[in-house]
Backbone bond lengths (Angstrom), bond angles and torsions (degrees), N, CA, C in turn:
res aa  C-N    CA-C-N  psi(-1)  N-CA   C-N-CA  omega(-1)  CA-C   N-CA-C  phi
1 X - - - 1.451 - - 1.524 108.28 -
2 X 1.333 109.98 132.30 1.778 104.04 -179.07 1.441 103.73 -65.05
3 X 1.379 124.27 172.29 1.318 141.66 161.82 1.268 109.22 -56.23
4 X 1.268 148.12 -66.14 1.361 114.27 -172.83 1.107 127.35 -83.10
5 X 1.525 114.48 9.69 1.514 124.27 179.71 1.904 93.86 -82.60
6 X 1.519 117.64 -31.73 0.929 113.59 163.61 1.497 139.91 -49.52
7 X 1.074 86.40 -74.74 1.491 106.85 175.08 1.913 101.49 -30.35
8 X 1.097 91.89 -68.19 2.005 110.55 -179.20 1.370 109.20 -24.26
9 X 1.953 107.81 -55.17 1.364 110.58 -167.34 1.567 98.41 -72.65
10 X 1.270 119.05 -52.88 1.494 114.63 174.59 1.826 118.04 -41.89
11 X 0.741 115.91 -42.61 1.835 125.60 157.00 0.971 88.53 -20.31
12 X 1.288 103.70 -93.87 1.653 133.93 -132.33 1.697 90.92 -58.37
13 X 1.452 108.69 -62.99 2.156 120.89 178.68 1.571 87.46 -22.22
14 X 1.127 113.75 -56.33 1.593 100.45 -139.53 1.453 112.76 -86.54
15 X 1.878 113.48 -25.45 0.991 130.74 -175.50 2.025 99.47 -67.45
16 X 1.387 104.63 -43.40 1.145 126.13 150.63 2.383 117.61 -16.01
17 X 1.180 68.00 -60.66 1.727 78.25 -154.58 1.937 86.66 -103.11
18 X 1.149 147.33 13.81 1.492 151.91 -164.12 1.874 87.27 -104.83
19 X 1.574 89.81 -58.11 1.724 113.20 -150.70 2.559 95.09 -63.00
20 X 1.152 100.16 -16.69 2.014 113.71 -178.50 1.754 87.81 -110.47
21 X 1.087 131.78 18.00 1.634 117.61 175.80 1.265 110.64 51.45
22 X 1.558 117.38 26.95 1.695 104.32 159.86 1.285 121.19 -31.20
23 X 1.711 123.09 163.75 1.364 119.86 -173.86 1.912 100.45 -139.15
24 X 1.130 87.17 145.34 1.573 104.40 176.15 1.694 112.89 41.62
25 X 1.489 91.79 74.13 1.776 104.14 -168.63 1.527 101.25 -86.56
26 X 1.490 109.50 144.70 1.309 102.41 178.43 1.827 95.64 -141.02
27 X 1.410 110.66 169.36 1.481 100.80 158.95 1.734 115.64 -150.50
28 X 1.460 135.13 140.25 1.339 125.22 -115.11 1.753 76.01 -146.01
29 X 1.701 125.10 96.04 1.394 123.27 -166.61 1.737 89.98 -95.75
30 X 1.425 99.61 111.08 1.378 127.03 170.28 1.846 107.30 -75.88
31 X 1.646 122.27 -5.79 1.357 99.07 -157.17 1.766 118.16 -93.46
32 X 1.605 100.72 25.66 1.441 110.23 179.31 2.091 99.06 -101.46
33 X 0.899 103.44 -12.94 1.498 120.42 170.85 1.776 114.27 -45.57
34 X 0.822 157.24 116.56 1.460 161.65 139.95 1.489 101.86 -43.00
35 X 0.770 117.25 107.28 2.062 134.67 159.54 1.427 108.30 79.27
36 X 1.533 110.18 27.39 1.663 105.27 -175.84 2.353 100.41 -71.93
37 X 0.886 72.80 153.32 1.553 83.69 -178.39 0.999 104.18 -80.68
38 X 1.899 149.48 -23.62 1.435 135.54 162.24 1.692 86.39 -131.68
39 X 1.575 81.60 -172.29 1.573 107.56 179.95 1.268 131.22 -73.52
40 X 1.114 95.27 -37.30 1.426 103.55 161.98 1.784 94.99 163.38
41 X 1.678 119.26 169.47 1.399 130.32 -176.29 1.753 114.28 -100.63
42 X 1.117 118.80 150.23 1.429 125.88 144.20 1.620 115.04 -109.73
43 X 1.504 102.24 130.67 1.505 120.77 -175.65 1.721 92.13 -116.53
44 X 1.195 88.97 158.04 1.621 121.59 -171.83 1.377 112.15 -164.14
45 X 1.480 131.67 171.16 1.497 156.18 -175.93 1.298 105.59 -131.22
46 X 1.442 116.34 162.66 1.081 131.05 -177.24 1.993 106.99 -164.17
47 X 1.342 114.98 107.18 1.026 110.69 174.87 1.389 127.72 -17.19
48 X 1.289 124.89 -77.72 1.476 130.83 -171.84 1.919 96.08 -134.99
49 X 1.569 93.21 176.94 2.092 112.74 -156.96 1.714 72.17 -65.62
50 X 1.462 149.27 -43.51 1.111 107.44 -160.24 1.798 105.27 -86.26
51 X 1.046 135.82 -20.90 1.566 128.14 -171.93 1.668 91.12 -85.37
52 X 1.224 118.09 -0.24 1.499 92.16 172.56 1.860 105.81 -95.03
53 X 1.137 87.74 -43.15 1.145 87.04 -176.52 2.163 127.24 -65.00
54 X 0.925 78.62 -21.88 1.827 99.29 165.09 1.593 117.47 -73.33
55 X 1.511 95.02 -31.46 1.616 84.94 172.89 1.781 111.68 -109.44
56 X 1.449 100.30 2.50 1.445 97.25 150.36 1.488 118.87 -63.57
57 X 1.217 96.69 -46.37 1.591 106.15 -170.20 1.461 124.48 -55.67
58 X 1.545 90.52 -40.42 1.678 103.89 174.28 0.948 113.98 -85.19
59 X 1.616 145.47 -6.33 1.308 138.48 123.30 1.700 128.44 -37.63
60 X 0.991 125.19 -44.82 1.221 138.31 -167.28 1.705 90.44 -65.42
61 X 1.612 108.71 -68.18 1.367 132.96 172.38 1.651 127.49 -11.53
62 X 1.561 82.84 -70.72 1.730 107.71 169.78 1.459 120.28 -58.08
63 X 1.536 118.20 -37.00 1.128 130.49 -170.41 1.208 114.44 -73.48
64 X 1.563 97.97 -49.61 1.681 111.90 179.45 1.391 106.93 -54.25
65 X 1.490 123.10 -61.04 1.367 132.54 -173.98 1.481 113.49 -48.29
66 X 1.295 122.98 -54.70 1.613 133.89 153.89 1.567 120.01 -7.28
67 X 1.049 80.30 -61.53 1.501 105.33 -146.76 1.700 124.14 34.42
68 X 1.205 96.02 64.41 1.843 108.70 172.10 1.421 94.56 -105.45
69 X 1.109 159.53 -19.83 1.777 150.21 132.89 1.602 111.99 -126.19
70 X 1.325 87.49 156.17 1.812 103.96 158.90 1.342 129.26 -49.18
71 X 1.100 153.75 130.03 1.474 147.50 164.56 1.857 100.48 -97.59
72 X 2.048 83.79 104.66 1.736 113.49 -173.93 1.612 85.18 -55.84
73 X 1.112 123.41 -68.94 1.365 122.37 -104.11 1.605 111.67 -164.62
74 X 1.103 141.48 128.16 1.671 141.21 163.80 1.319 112.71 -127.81
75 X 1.156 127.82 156.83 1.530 141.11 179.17 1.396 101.99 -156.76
76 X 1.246 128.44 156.56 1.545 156.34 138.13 1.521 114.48 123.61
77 X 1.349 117.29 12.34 1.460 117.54 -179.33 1.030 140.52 -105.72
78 X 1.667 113.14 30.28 1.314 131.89 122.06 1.457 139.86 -15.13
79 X 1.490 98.42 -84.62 1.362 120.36 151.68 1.567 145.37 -70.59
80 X 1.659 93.43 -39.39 1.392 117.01 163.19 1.914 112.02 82.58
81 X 1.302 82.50 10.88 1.786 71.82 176.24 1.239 128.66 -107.28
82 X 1.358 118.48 10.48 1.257 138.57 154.24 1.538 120.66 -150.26
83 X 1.380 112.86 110.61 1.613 107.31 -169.21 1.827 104.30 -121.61
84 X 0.904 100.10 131.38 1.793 123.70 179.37 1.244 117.79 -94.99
85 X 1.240 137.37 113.12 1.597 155.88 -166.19 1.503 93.31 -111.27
86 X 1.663 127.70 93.22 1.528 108.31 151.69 1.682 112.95 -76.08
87 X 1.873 111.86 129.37 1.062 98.38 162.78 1.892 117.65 -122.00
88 X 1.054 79.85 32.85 1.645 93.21 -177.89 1.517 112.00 94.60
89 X 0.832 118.81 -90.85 1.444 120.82 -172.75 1.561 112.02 -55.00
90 X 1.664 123.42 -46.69 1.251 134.41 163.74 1.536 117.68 -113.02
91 X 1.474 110.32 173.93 1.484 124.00 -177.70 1.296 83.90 -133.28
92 X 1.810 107.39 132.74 1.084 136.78 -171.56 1.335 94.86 -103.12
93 X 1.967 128.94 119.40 1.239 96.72 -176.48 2.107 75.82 -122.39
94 X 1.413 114.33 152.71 1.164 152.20 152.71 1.279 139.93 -94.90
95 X 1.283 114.93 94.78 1.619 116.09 -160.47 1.732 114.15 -123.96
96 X 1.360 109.93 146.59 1.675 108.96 156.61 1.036 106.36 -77.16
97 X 1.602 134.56 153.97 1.367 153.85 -152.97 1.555 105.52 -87.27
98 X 0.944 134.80 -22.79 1.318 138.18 177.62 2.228 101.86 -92.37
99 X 1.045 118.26 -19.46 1.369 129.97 -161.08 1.701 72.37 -100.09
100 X 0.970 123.35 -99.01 1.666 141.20 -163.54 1.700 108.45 -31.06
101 X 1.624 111.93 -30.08 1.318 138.92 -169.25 1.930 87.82 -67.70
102 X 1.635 100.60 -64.53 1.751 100.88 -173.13 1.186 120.97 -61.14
103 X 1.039 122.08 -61.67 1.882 143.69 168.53 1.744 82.02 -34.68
104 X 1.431 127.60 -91.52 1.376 109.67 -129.39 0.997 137.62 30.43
105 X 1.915 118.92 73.92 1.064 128.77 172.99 1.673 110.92 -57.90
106 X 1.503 117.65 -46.53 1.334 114.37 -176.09 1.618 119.91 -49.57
107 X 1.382 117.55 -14.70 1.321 119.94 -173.01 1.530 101.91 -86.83
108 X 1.246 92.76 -41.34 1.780 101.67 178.41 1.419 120.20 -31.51
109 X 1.602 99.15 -59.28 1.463 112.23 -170.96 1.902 95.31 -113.14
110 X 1.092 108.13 77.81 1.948 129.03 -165.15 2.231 79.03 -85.93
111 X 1.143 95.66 -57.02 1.914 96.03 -179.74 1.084 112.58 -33.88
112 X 1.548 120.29 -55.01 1.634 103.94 -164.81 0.959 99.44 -117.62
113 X 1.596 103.99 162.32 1.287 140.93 -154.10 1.557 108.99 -62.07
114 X 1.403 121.51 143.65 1.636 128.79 -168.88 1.705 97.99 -153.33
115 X 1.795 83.87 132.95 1.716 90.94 176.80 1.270 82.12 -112.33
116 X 1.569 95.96 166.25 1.585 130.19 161.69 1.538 123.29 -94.67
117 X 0.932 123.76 131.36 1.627 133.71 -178.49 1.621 115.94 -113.00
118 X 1.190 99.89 124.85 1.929 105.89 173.22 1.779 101.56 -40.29
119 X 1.324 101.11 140.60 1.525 99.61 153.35 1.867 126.60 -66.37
């Protein structure tokens, strides 16, 4: 995906997850990476399984309406304490604060570069 086709979908993710009061949005550009499987992720929080899952939804929502990519794919909303949005270029990940707390994906990838987003 070119860069500003990027950037766009990342917009839209976040405008996505802004519009359900996501919390402590970040986004983590994987595309200096050699063989990463997307471009990079946006992570977010969500109080409890239902605000996560609502701002999954309104991710999915935003994206669809867009249409700057497809929405592949979702998983985790069962439980709701960690939910995954493939939208091709990125993985939207959605977490409760104690779930997002263990994972620390952002530490994972500490190398590349991560912006911060208003709640």
């Amino acid at each position: 995906m070119a860069k500003n086709n990027l950037k766009e979908l990342i917009e839209v993710v976040v405008e996505g997850i802004q519009q359900n009061k996501g919390k402590k949005i970040v986004s983590v550009d994987l595309s200096n990476i050699n063989n990463a499987e997307v471009s990079g992720f946006v992570i977010c929080e969500g109080d409890s399984s239902t605000h996560v899952s609502s701002i999954a939804d309104s991710v999915v929502s935003t994206v669809k309406k867009s249409k700057v990519a497809p929405v592949f794919g979702k998983d985790g909303y069962d439980n709701a304490e960690w939910i995954v949005i493939d939208v091709g270029a990125i993985f939207v990940h959605v977490f409760q604060p104690d779930v997002r707390r263990y994972y620390n994906i952002e530490e994972l990838w500490a190398d590349c570069p991560v912006k911060t987003y208003n709640d």
